[in-house]
VEXLUMZA-146032 format. One record per residue (C-alpha): x, y, z; residue number from 1. Coordinates in steps of 0.1 Angstrom, whole numbers. Example, Ala and Ser with C-alpha at 12.3 -4.5 7.8 and 13.67 -1.06 7.14 Angstrom:
c1, c2, c3, resi
123, -45, 78, 1 .
137, -11, 71, 2 .
END
This chain:
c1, c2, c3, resi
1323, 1167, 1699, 1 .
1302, 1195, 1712, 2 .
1267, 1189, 1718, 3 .
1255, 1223, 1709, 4 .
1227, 1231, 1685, 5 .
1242, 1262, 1677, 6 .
1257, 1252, 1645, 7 .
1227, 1232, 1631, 8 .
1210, 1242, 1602, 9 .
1173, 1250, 1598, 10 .
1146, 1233, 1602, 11 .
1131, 1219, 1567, 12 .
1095, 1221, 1561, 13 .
1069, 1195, 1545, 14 .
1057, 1193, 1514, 15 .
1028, 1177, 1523, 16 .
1011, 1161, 1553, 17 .
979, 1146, 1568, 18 .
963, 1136, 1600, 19 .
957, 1096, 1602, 20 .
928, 1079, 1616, 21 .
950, 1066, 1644, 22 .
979, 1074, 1660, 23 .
1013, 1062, 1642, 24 .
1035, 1038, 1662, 25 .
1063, 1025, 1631, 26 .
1067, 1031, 1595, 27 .
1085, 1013, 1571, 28 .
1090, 1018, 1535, 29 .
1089, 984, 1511, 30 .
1127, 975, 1500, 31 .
1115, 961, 1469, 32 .
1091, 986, 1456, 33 .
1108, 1014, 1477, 34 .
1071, 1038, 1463, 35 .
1052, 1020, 1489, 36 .
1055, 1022, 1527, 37 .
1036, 1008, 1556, 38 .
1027, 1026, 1592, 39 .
1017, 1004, 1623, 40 .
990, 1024, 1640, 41 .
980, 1019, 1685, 42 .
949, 1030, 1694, 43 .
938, 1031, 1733, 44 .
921, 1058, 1752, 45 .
950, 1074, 1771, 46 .
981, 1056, 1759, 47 .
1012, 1074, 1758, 48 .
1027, 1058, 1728, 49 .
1050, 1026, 1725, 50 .
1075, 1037, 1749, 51 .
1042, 1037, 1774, 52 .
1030, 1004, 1767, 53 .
1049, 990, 1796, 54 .
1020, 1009, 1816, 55 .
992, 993, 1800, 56 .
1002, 952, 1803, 57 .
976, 946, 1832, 58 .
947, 955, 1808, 59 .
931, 924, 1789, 60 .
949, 907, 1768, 61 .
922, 886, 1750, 62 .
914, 901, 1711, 63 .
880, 917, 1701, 64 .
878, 886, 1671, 65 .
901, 858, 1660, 66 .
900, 841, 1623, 67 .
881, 874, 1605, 68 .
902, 884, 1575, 69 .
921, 910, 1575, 70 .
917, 915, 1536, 71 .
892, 914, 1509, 72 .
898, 890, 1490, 73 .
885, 850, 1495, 74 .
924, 836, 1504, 75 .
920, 823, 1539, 76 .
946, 831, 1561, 77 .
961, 815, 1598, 78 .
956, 830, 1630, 79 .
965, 811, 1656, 80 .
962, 813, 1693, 81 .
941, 845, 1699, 82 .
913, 839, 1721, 83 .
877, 859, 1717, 84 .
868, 885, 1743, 85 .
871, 924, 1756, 86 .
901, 943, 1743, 87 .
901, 982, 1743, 88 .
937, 983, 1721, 89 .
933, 978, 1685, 90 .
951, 989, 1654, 91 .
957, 992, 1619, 92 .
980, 990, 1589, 93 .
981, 1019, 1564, 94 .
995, 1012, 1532, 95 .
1004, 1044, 1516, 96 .
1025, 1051, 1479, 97 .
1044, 1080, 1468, 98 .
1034, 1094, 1437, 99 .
1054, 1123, 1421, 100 .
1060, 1137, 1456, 101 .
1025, 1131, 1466, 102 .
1009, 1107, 1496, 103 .
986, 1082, 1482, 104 .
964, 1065, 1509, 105 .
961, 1029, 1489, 106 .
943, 1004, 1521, 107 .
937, 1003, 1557, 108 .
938, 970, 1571, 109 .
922, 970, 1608, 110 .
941, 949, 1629, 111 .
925, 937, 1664, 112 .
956, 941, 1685, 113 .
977, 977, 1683, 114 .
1009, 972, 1663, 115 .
1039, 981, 1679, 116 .
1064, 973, 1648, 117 .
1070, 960, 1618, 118 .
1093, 955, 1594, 119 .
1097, 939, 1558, 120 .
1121, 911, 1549, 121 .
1152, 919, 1540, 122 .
1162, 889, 1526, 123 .
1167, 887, 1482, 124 .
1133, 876, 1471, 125 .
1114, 880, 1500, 126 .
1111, 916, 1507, 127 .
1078, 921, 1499, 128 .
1070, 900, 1532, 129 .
1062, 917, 1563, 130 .
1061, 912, 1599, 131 .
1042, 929, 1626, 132 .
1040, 926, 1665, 133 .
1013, 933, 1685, 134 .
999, 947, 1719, 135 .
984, 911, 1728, 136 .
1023, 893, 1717, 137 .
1013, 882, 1680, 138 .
1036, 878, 1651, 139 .
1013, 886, 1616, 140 .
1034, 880, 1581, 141 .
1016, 899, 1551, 142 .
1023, 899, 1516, 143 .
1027, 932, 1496, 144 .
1021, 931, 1459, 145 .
1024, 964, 1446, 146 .
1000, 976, 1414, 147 .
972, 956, 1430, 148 .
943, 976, 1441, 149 .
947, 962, 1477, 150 .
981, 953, 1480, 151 .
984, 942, 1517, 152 .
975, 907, 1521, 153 .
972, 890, 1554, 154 .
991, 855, 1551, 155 .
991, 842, 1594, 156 .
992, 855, 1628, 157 .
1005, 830, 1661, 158 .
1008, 842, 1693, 159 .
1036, 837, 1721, 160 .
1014, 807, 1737, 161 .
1010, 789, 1707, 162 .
1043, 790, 1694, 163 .
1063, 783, 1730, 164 .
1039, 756, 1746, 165 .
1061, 761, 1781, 166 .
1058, 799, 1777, 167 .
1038, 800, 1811, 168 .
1067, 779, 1830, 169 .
1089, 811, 1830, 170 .
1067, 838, 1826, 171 .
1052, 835, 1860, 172 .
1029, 858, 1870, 173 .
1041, 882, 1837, 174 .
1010, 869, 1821, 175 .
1004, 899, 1800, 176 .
1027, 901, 1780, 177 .
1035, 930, 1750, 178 .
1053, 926, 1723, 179 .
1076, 958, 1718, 180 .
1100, 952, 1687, 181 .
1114, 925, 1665, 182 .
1140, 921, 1639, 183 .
1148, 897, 1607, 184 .
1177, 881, 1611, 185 .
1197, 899, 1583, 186 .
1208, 867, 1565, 187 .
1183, 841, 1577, 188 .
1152, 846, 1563, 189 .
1125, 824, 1587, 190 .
1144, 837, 1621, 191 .
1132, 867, 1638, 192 .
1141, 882, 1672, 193 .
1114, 894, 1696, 194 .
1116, 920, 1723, 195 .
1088, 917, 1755, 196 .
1074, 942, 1781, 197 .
1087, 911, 1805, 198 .
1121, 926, 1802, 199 .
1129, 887, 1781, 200 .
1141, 883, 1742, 201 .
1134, 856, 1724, 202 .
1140, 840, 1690, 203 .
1115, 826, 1666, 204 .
1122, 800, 1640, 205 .
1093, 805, 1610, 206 .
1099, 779, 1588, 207 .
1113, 775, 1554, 208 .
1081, 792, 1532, 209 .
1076, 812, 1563, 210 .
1037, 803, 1564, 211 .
1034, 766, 1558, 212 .
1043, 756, 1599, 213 .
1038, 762, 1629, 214 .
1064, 792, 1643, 215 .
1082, 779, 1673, 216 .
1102, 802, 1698, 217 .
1125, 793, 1714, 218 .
1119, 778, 1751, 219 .
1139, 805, 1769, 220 .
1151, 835, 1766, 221 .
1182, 843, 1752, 222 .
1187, 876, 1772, 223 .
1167, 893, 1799, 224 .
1166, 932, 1810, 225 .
1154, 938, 1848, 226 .
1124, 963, 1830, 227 .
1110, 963, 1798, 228 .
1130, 954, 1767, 229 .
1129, 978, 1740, 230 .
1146, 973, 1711, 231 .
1167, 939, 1696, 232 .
1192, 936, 1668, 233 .
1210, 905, 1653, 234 .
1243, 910, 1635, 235 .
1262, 885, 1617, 236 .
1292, 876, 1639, 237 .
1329, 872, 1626, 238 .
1333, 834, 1643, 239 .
1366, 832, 1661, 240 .
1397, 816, 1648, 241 .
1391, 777, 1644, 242 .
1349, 783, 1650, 243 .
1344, 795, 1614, 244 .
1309, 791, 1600, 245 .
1279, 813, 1588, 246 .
1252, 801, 1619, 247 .
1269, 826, 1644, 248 .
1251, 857, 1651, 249 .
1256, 890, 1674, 250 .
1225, 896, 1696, 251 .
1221, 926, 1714, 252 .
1191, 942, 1730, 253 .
1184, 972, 1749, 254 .
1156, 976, 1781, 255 .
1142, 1005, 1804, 256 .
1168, 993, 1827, 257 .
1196, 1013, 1806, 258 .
1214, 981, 1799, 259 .
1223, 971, 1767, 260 .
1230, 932, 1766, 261 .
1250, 912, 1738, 262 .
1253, 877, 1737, 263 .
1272, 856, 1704, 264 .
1246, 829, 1696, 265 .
1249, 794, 1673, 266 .
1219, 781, 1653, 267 .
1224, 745, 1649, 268 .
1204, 717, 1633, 269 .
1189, 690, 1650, 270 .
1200, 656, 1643, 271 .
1167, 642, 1644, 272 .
1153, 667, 1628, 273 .
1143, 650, 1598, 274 .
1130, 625, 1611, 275 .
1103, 645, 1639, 276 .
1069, 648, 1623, 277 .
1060, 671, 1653, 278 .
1056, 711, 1635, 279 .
1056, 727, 1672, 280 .
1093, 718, 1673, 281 .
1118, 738, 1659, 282 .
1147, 720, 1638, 283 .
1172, 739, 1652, 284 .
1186, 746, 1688, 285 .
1200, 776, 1697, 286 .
1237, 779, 1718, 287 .
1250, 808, 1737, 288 .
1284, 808, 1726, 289 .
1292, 830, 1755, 290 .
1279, 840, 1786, 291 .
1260, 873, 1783, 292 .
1276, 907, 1788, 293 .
1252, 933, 1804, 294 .
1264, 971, 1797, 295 .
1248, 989, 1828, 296 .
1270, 1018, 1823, 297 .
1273, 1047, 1796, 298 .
1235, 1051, 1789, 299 .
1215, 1071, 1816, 300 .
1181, 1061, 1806, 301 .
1163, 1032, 1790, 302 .
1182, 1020, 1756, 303 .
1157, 1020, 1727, 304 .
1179, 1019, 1693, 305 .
1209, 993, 1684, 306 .
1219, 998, 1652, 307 .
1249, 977, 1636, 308 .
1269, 991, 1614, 309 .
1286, 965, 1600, 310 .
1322, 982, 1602, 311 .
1349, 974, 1626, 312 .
1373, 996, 1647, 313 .
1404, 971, 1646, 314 .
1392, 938, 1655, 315 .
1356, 953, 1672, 316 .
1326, 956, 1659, 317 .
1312, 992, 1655, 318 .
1273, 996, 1668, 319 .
1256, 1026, 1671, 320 .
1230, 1031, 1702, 321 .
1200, 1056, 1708, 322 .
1185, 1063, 1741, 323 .
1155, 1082, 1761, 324 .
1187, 1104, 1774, 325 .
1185, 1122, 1742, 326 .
1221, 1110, 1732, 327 .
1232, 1090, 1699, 328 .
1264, 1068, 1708, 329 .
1292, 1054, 1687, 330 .
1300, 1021, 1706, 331 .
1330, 996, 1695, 332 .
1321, 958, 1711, 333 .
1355, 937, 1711, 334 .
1353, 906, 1686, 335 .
1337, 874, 1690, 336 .
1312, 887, 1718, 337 .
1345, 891, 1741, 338 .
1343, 919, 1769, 339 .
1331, 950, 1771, 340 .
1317, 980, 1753, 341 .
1335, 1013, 1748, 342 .
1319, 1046, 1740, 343 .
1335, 1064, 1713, 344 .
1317, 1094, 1700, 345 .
1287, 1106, 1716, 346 .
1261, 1137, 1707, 347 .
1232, 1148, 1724, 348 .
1201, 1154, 1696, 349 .
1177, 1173, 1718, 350 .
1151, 1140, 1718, 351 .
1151, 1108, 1731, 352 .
1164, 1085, 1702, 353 .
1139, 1059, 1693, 354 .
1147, 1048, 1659, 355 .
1180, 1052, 1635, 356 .
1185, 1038, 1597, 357 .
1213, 1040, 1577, 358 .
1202, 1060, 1541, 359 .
1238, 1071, 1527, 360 .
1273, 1051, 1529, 361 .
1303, 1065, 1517, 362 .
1336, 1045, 1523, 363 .
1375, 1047, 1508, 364 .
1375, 1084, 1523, 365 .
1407, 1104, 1534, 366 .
1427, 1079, 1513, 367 .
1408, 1051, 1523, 368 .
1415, 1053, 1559, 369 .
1379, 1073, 1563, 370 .
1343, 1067, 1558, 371 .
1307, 1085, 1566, 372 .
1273, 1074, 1571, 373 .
1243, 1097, 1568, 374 .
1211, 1080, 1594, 375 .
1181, 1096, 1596, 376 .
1172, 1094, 1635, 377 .
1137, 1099, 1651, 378 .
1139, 1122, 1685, 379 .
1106, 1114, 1697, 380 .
1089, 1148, 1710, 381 .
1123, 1166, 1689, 382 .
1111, 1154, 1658, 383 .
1137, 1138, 1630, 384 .
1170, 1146, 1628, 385 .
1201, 1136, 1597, 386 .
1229, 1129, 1612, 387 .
1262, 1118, 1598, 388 .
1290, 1100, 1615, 389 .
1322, 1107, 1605, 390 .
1355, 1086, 1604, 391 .
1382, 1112, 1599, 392 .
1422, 1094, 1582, 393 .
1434, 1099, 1620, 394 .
1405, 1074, 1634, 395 .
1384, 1098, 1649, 396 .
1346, 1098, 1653, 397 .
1323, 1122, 1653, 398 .
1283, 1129, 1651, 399 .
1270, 1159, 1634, 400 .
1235, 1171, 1627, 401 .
1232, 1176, 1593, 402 .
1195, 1181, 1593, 403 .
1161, 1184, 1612, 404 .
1126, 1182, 1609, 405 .
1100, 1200, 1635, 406 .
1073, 1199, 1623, 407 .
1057, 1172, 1644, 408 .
1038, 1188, 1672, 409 .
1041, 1152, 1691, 410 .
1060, 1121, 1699, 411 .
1080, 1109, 1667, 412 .
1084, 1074, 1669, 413 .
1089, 1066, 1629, 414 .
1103, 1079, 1602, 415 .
1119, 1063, 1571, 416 .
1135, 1080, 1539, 417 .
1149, 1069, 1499, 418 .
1176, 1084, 1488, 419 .
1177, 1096, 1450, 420 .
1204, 1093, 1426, 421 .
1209, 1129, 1428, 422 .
1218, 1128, 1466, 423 .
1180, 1142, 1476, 424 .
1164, 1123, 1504, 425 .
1126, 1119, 1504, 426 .
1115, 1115, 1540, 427 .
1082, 1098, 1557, 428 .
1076, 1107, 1594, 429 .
1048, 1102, 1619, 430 .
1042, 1120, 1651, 431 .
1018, 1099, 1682, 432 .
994, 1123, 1694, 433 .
987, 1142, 1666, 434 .
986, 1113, 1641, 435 .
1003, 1131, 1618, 436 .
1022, 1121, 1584, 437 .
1048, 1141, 1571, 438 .
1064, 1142, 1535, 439 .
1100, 1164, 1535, 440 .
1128, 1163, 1515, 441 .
1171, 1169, 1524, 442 .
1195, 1179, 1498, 443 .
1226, 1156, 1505, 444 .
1246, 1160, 1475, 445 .
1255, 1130, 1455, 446 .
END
């Protein structure tokens, strides 16, 4: 398709917004009580926002206090790992509600690391649990109960030396280490994936009740990027024929090297798992089922969004990309992990793509050959786009801007949106610099 902006409609305008405290790095509306949301805030004197922080890994790493709670209530919570001492990056999580159309500022919890991401569980009966990561490479879980007057609970925090004892084998001299994104595995609820500004991706195994352990990560790295890594997804993998099972999974990740790496992975149980006492050791070892498959072509900057879709083109697996090139790519990855990527739909959004989310499905279109997917797409310093992608009943794809919002005078990095039952989309979005929250609104018809 074309990639002019010609043909895009008008910018929409807020209905409300407010400056923060801090600047906004990630936002994140609660799937179970879809009124509340979350932002992740990074404050440091001259930082340039999470795409930045790369630049900022030789500053100290050690956290302004360890053990103080991060809520007000007399429930101790775990931190593990985080030694005292100087440390000029902090943070904070906002916990906000929506309230016929209005923001509703409900708690601040400061936070002595700057958060980079978070996101909630999305596994049934855990989604009011949410995960952070952090400037100084701490996981934090914290319990949302909505109603409460303070909500956001603080449950434990590890960091990467205490839950990989050998972490400093194969780090080397990448003893600073920044934790950049993470993501729940979609159908395992105590596995998350972690992205480092090492250029490595690891997994973490949590533990059944998520809090009761120790969190283990995995002793090596499942894939590596020459630069930073940015961004990591895990899909649920279709196992090949005679390899059936449910513990296969799709990784991919995506670094400031412009590669975007997959790899088909096995969780597997130990056999003497039952029998070790030892908490630092995870029950499970992780296989590559196949070797790595580094895609150094097709993006022409750093890869920062992966976003499964969960469809197939014949026996491939549809994924959708975004990158600091300003493009959004429609990429089909052959079955099983096997070969390589091919692009095939492309548009550029006038921004570098930094975040997508699905918000609208529609399948069984052009009589059932078709479908469409509305995603609402932060641009960084273009502000938020709504784009849909379109299968036509021929088997062509195709990206078109459907909306935008320009309003944000800065880098946005996070935006998140419910969609009604009457087809309206009510949109949160941040912007870096000038720390502000936005409230909008997009008409998609039902």
């Amino acid at each position: 398709m074309s990639d002019s902006s010609k043909n895009w409609p008008e910018p929409v305008s807020f209905l409300q917004s407010m400056q923060l405290d801090l600047p906004p790095s990630c936002i994140e509306l609660c799937p179970s009580a879809p009124s509340y949301f979350l932002i992740g805030t990074y404050n440091l004197e001259g930082y340039e926002g999470p795409s930045a922080a790369a630049s900022q890994n030789t500053e100290a790493k050690e956290v302004e206090k360890q053990g103080e709670e991060h809520n007000d209530d007399d429930t101790e919570a775990t931190v593990t790992g985080e030694k005292k001492g100087p440390q000029n990056r902090d943070g904070s999580i906002l916990a906000f509600q929506l309230v016929d159309d209005q923001l509703v500022h409900v708690q601040t919890l400061m936070q002595p690391s700057a958060i980079l991401d978070l996101h909630f569980n999305p596994a049934p009966g855990k989604q009011d649990i949410c995960a952070t990561v952090s400037s100084t490479a701490t996981l934090a879980l914290f319990l949302l109960t909505p109603g409460n007057a303070q909500p956001l609970k603080h449950l434990k925090t590890m960091d990467m030396a205490s839950m990989c004892k050998t972490a400093e084998d194969w780090l080397g001299s990448k003893d600073e280490v920044i934790f950049t994104h993470f993501a729940w595995h979609p159908t395992k609820p105590d596995m998350v994936a972690v992205t480092t500004t090492a250029g490595y991706v690891h997994l973490i195994y949590l533990g059944e009740d998520l809090v009761g352990g120790d969190w283990v990560m995995h002793p090596e790295p499942i894939l590596t990027h020459t630069l930073e890594a940015w961004y990591v997804s895990i899909s649920p993998s279709l196992s090949p024929p005679g390899e059936e099972d449910d513990d296969s999974f799709l990784l991919l990740s995506g670094g400031d090297d412009s590669a975007l790496r997959y790899t088909v992975c096995k969780r597997t149980r130990n056999a003497d798992a039952m029998d070790d006492d030892d908490e630092s050791s995870s029950p499970y070892s992780i296989e590559a089922l196949r070797p790595p498959v580094n895609v150094s072509r097709g993006h022409d900057a750093g890869v920062t969004a992966i976003l499964p879709l969960g469809l197939k083109d014949g026996e491939s697996e549809l994924v959708v990309t975004g990158s600091y090139d300003d493009r959004i790519r429609l990429l089909s990855i052959p079955a099983y992990g096997f070969g390589r990527a091919v692009e095939l739909a492309g548009s550029n959004l006038g921004g570098g793509v930094w975040r997508l989310k699905v918000v609208k499905e529609e399948k069984g279109l052009f009589d059932g050959q078709g479908w469409r997917l509305t995603m609402l797409v932060s641009c960084m310093h273009a502000g938020a786009r709504v784009v849909e992608l379109l299968k036509s009943g021929a088997g062509e794809y195709e990206f078109r801007v459907i909306g935008r919002f320009e309003e944000h005078k800065s880098m946005n990095y996070g935006s998140d949106g419910q969609l009604s039952k009457e087809g309206t989309i009510s949109v949160v979005s941040t912007s870096f610099y000038d720390k502000l929250l936005c409230l909008w609104k997009l008409e998609l018809g039902a």
